[in-house]
C-alpha positions in Angstrom: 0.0 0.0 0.0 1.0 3.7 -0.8 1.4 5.6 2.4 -1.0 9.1 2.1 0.7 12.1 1.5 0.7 14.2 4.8 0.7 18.2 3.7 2.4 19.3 6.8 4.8 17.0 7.6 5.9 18.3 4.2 5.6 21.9 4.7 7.7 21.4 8.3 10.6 19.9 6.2 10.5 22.6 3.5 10.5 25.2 6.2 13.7 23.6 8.1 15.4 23.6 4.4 14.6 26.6 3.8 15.5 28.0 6.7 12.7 30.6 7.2 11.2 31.4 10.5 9.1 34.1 12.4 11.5 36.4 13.1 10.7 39.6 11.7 7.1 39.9 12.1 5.7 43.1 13.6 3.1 42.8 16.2 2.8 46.5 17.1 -0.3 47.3 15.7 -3.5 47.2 17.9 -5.7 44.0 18.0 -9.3 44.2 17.2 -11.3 42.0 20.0 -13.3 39.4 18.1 -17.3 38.7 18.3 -19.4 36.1 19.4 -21.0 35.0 15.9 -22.5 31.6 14.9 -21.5 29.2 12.8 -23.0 31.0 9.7 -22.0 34.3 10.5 -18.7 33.0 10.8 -18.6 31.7 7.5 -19.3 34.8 6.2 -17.1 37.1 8.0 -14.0 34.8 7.3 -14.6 34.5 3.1 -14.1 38.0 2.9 -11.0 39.0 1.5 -9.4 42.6 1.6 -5.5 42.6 0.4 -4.8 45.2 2.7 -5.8 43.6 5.9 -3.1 41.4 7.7 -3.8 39.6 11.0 -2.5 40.8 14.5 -1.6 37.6 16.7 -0.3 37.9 20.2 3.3 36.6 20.0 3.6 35.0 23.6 0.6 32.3 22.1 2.4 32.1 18.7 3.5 28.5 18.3 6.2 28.9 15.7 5.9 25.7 14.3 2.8 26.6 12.6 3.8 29.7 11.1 5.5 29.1 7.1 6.7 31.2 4.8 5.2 31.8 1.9 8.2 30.7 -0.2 7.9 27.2 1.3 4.4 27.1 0.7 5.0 28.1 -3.2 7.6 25.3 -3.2 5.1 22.8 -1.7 2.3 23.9 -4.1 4.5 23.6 -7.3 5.9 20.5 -6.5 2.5 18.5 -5.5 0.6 20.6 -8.4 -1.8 22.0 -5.3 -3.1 25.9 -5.7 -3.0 28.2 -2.3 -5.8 30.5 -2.8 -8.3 33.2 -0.8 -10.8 30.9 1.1 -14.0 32.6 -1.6 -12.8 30.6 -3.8 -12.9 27.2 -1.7 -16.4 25.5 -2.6 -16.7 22.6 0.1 -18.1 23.9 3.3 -15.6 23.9 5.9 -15.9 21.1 8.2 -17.3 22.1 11.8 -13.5 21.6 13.1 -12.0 24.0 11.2 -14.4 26.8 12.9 -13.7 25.8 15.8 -10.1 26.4 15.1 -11.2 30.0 14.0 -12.8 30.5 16.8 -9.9 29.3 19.1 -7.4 31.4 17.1 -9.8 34.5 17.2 -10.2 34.1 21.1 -6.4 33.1 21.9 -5.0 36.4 20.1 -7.9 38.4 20.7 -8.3 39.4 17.3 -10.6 38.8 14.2 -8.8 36.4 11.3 -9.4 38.1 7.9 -7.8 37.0 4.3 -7.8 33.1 5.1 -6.4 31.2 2.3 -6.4 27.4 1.3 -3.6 25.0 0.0 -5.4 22.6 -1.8 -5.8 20.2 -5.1 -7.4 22.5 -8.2 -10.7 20.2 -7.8 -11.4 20.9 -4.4 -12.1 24.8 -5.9 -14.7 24.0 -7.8 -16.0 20.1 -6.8 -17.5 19.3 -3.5 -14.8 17.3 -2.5 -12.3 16.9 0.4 -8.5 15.8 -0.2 -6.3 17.0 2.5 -6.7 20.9 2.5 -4.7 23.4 4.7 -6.2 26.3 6.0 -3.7 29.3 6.4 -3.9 33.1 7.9 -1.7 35.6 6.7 0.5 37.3 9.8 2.8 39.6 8.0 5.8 40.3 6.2 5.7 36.6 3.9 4.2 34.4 6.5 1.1 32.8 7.0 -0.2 30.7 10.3 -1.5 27.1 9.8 -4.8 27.5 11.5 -6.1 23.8 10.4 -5.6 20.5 7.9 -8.5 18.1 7.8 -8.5 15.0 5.9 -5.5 13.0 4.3 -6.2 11.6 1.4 -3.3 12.8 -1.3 -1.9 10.2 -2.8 2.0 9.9 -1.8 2.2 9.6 -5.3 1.2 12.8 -6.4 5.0 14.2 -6.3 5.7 12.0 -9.4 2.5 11.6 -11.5 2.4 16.0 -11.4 6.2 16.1 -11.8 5.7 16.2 -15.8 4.0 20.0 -15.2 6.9 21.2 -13.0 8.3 22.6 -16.0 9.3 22.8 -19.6 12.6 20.8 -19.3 10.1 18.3 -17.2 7.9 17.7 -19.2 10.2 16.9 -22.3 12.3 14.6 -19.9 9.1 12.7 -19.3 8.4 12.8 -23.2 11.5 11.8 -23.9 12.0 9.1 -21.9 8.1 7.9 -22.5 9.4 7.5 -26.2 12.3 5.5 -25.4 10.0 2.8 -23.6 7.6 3.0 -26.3 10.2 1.8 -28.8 11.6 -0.8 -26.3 8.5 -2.1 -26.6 8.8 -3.0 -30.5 10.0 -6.6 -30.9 13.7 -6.1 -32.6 13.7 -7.1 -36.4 9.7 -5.6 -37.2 10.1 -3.5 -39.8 13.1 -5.8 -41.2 15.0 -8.6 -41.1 17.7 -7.7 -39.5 17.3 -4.6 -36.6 19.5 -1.7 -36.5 20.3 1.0 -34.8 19.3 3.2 -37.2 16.0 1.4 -37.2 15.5 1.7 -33.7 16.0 5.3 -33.6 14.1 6.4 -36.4 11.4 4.5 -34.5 12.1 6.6 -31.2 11.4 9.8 -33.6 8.4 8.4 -34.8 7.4 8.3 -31.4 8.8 10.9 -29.6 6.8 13.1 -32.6 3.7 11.2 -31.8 3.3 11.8 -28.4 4.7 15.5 -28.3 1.5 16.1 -30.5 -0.8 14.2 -28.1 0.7 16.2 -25.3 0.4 19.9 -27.3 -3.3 18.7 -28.0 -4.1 17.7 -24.6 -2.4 20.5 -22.8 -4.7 23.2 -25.3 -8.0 21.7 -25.3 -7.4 21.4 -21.4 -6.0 24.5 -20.6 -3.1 23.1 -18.8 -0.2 24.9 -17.5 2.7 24.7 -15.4 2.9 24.3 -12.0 4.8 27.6 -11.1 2.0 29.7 -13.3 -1.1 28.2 -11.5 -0.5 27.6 -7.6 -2.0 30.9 -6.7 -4.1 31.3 -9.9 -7.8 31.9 -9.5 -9.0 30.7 -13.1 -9.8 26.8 -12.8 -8.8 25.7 -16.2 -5.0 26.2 -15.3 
């Protein structure tokens, strides 16, 4: 069996490679005392999104280890193809834990959480669907706070079936080397009686042409693009 892919565990080791912690955030600014709102109201309040607005957190209850930069989270979303995105754009309702977290957060820093953001799987933003999302609140100066991850049902896969749309030079690697197997594959001697090398590689050609034009016509009449372009891209048919 495939172990599931855990979203945090790989954020933690990006963060210690990267080397980029809460230490120049400024938490001079004054806090605004939350409200007591139901569930519903919640909801509301925390889909609104205002560029402007950061959150004020009270650094003695900070735990560091859920704070990440947002360079390691760009690294995490391009690598596992996920997009980070403002929480309007998240169509599953949240489950009841997660407002609870809000709440807790809200009442711990005495403050009210604005411009919440999501690292999730493209689907998940427009499919009634939960696969492992992370939801984040920005804190200042590049970092955001991991308020809560529900679910964990990536595939610890995903690293390698999404690597192809890392990149240009990816995705001809994987073309490239897709070829070669397909023309490993024809029994030596086919086209002739006697194989060559010639033969073979004209057969890799033959190939490699066919399935660079399944892969232009795919990636157009699906609107693909790279995974750098798209992780904090709003239109779904990246």
């Amino acid at each position: 069996m495939i172990p599931s892919l855990n979203l945090t565990e790989r954020l933690e080791k990006q963060r210690l490679r990267d080397g980029r912690f809460c230490t120049d955030l400024d938490f001079s600014n004054l806090f605004q005392s939350p409200i007591e709102l139901s569930s519903e109201e919640l909801a509301k309040r925390v889909t609104r999104f205002n560029n402007d607005a950061i959150n004020q957190i009270n650094c003695d209850h900070l735990s560091s280890d859920r704070v990440y930069h947002i360079d390691s989270i760009r690294t995490i979303a391009t690598t596992y193809r996920l997009r980070f995105l403002p929480l309007k754009y998240f169509k599953p309702r949240l489950p009841k834990e997660a407002f609870d977290k809000i709440q807790e957060f809200e009442l711990l820093h005495d403050t009210e959480v604005t411009n919440l953001q999501i690292l999730a799987p493209s689907k998940l933003f427009k499919l009634e669907n939960q696969d492992d999302p992370l939801l984040f609140a920005p804190i200042g100066n590049g970092y955001y706070y991991l308020i809560h991850q529900w679910g964990n049902d990536l595939s610890g896969l995903r690293k390698f079936l999404v690597w192809p749309l890392r990149g240009p030079i990816e995705l001809v690697l994987t073309m490239l080397v897709f070829s070669y197997l397909l023309t490993l594959l024809v029994p030596n001697g086919m086209f002739s009686k006697q194989g060559s090398t010639a033969e073979f590689w004209i057969l890799f050609f033959f190939f490699f042409k066919g399935v660079v034009g399944m892969t232009i016509f795919y990636g157009i009449s699906m609107g693909k693009n790279f995974n750098p372009f798209i992780w904090n891209s709003k239109y779904f048919n990246a």
